[in-house]
C-alpha positions in Angstrom: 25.5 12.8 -26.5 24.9 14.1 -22.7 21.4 14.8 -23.8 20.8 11.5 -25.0 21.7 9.8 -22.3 19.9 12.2 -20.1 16.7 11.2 -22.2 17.2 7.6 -21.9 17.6 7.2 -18.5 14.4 9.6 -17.8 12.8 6.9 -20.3 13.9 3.8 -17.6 12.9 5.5 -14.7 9.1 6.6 -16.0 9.0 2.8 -17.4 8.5 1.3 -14.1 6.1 4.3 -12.6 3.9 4.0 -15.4 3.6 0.0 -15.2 2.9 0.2 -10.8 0.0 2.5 -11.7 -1.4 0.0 -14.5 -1.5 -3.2 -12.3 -4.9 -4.2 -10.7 -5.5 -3.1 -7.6 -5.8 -6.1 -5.7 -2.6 -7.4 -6.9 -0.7 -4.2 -5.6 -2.7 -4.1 -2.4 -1.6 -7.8 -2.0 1.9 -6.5 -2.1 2.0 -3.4 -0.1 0.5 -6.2 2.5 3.0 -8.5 2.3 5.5 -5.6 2.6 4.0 -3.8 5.7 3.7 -7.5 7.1 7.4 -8.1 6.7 8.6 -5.1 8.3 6.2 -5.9 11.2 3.4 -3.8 10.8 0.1 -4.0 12.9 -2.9 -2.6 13.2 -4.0 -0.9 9.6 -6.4 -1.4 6.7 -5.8 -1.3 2.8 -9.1 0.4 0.8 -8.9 0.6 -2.7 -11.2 4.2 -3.4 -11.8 5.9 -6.5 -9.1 8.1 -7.0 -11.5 11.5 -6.6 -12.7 10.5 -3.4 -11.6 12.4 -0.6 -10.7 9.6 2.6 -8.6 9.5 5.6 -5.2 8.5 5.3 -2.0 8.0 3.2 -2.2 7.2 -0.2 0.2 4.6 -0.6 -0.3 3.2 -4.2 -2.5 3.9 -7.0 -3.3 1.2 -9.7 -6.2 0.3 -12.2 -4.3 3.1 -15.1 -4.8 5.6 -12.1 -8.3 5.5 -11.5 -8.0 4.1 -8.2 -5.9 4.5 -5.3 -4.8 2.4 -2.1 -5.3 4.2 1.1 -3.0 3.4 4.5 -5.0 3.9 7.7 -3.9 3.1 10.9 -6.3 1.6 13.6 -5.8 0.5 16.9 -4.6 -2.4 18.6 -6.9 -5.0 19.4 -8.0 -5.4 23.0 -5.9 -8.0 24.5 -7.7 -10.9 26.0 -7.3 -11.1 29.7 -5.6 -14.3 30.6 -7.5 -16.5 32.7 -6.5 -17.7 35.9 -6.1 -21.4 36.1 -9.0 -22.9 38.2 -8.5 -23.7 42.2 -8.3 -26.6 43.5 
């Protein structure tokens, strides 16, 4: 009985893993987005690559039935604008 139960929660928990890697890719990018955006994230790019490609950064996602995958990179900040002065009189 301990087996079986053991079975069908492994079955619930691959369910889910399975169904992230089948959704297209611009869909889960658009959500990893709206997640890093929430928790106040700045400065990084989202590229969807082939899943053999080597690039630089974290894979955060893969999608597309696991052909592709999302890559995290951080950049840098933008240069801030310097303010400017307020003309004299």
């Amino acid at each position: 009985m301990k087996l079986l139960a053991a079975m069908g929660v492994l079955l619930f928990v691959s369910v889910p893993a399975h169904a992230q890697a089948a959704k297209p890719c611009e869909e889960l990018k658009d959500e990893i987005t709206k997640k890093l955006d929430a928790k106040g994230v700045k400065g990084y790019t989202l590229e969807i690559v082939a899943k053999d490609k080597d690039a630089e950064g974290k894979v955060v996602g893969t999608c597309d039935g696991g052909t592709k995958k999302i890559i995290y990179t951080k950049t840098s900040a933008p240069a801030a604008t310097p303010a400017k002065e307020p003309p004299k009189p």
